[in-house]
N, C-alpha and C positions, 0 to 999 in steps of 0.2 A: 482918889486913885481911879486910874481906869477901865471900866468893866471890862472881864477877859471874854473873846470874842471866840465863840464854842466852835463855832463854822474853822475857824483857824485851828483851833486846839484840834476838832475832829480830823481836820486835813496834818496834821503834823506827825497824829497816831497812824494814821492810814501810809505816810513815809517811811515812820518808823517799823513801822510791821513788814514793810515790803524791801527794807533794805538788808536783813540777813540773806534773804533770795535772793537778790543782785548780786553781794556776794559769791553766795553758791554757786549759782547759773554762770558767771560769767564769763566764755569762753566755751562754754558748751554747746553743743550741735540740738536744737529743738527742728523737728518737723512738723509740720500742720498742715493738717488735711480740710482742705476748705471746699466744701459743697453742702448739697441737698438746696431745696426750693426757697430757702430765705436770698440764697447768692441771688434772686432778682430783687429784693428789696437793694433800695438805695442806702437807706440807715444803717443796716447788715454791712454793707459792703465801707463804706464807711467808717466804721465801728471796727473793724476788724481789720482793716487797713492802716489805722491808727494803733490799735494793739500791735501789731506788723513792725509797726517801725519804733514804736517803743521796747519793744522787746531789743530790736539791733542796737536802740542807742545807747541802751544800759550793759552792751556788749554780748550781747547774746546771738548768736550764728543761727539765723532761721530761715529753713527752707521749706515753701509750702506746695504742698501738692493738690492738684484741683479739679472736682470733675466736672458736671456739666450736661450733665440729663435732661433739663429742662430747658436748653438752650438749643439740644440737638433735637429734641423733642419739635419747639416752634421753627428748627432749621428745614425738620426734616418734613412738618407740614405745610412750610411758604415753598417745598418743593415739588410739594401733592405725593410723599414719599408717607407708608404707613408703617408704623413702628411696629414689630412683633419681635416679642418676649417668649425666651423660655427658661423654665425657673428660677425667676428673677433676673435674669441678663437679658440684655438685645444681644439680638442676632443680626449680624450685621455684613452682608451682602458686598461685594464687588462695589456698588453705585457708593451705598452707605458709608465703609471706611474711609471714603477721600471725603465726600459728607463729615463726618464725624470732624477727621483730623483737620481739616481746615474750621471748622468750630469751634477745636479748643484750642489751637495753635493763633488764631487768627483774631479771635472774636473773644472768646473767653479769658485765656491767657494775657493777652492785647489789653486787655478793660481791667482786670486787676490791677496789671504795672503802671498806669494810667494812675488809677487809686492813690497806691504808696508813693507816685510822685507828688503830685498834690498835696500829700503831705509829709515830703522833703526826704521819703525814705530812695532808696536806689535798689531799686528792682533791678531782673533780669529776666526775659523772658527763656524758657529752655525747653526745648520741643523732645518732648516723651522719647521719642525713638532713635534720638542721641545718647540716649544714656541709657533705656530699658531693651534690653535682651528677652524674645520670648517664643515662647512655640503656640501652633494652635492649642487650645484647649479643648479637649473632647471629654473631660467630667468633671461632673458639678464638685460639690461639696460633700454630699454624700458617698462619692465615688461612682455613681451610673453615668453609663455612657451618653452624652450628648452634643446633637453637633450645633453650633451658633455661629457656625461662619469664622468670618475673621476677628476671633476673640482669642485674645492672647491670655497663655498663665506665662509670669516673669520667670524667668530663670538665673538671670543677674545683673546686678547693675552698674556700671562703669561711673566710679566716684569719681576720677581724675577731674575734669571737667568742675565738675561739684565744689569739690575744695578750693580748688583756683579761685572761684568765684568768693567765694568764702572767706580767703586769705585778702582778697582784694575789697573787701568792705559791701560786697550786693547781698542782697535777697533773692535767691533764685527762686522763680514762678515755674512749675513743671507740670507741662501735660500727660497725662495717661496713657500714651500714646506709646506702643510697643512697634520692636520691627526684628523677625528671625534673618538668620543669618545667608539668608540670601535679599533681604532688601524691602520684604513685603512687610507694609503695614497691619496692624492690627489695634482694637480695641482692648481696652486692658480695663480691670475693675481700679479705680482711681483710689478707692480703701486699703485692697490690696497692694497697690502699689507705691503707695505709702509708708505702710511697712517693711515692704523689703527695702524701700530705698534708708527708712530707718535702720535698720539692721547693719545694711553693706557699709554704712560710712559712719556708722558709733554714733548716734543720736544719743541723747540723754534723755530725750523726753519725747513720746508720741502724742498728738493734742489732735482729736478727731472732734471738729466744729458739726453738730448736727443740730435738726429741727425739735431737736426733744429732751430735756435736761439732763438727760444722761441713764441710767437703769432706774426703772421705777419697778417697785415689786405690785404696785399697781397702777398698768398704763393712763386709769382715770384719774389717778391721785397725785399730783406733781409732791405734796407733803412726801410720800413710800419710796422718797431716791433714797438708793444705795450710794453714799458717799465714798466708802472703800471697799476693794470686795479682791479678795486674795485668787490668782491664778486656778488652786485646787476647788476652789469655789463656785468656778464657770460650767462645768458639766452640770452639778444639781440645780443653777439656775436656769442654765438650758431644758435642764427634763423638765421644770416647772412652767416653763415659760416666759418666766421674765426676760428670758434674750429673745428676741421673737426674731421675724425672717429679717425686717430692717436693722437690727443691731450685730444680726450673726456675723455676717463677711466683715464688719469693724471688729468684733471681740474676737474673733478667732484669727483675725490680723494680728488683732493686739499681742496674744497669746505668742505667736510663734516669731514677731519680733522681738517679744521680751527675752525668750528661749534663747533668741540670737546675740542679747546682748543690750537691748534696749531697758533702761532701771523702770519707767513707769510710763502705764498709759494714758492719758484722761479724755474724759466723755466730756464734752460740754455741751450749750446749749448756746448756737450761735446767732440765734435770734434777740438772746441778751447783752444789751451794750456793755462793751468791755468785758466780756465772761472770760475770755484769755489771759488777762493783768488778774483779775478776781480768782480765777482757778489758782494762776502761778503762784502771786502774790501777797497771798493773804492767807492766814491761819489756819482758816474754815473750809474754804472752797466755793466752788459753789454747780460742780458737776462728781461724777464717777470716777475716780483713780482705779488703775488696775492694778496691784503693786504684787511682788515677787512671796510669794509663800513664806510666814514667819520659821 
């Protein structure tokens, strides 16, 4: 008789475990939020490109949204231009906005859809300030007053465009890129604008791709992830600290897209190949869920 071939068996369980999710998902709106400092690795980009188009071909409507800090970062020093921050956002000047927007519109955006062609997905690229509506921002997150220039908070998003693209088989690629109602551009938080564009057009799913497995109760311990962690559960781990300043503007995105409509959020680590099919996919997971209060 012929010895049974484990590598096959193990690949066969791995189909079957992922295909009640096919099911589910199928036809439903996922958003993913694709940044932080891995998007200059190649493997990253890669990896998640291919998750990208796996997700479409098992019929899943995915739209990602993308930022780009480290891009505009070396944009804005091959221009001898110096980046300043105030609590936690750039500030971003008259020079810098047209800076920024041709960085992510041009360069960033650009090099993803490139990606998912290569591997046979059908991108589209969608310039932020065709679809996001915003006004300047003059306070943080705390509510104090702050000025950063041309930094946008969204006010809403014009899905029409959105779904079109959706109904016709793409992957729309969106920059962060905001413009109020008389035409001026602005920067927008790319976390945040993720969410609201989850929210506006009935996502099923928010999936924030970041440099860190998702909440650890202790940031030295990759073992201390919080795998599920309910809505009413974000303020105590706020006071504690486990959400610290890089995870806030993501969970309190998460928060008030859920609020809107959105059923779950997940944290992943997208430094990990494949962490998008392993998050969806599979039993366990293998980042943070945000899910709605039992």
């Amino acid at each position: 008789m012929r010895p049974v071939d484990i590598s096959v068996e193990s690949k066969t369980e791995v189909l079957l475990e992922a295909l009640p999710y096919i099911q589910q998902f199928r036809g439903s709106i996922f958003v993913v939020k694709f940044g932080g400092s891995f998007m200059d690795t190649e493997q990253a980009q890669v990896g998640v490109a291919t998750d990208l188009v796996f997700l479409a071909t098992v019929g899943i409507h995915v739209i990602v949204v993308h930022g780009g800090g480290p891009a505009i970062n070396k944009a804005m020093s091959e221009a001898r231009m110096e980046p300043v921050w105030k609590n936690g956002l750039r500030y971003t000047d008259e020079r810098t906005i047209g800076l920024v927007e041709s960085t992510l519109n041009n360069i960033i955006n650009l090099g993803i859809c490139e990606n998912i062609q290569l591997r046979k997905g059908h991108p589209i690229g969608v310039k932020g300030q065709d679809i996001f509506r915003c006004r300047r921002l003059d306070r943080d997150s705390d509510g104090n007053e702050v000025d950063l220039g041309f930094v946008g908070d969204i006010t809403s998003v014009e899905t029409a465009k959105l779904k079109r693209f959706l109904e016709q088989g793409y992957i729309p690629i969106v920059s962060p890129v905001g413009r109020d109602k008389d035409g001026q551009l602005y920067n927008t938080n790319a976390d945040t604008a993720a969410a609201h564009l989850a929210a506006a057009i009935g996502a099923r799913r928010l999936v924030y791709l970041c440099d860190v497995p998702g909440l650890l109760r202790d940031p030295k311990d990759p073992a201390s992830l919080i795998s599920s962690v309910s809505e009413q559960e974000v303020p105590g781990l706020r006071a504690e600290g486990v959400i610290g300043s890089g995870m806030l503007p993501k969970v309190e995105s998460a928060i008030n897209a859920m609020e809107r409509g959105v059923h779950r959020v997940h944290l992943i680590d997208g430094r990990m190949p494949h962490s998008i099919l392993l998050e969806i996919f599979t039993d366990k997971g293998i980042g943070t869920e945000i899910v709605h209060a039992s």
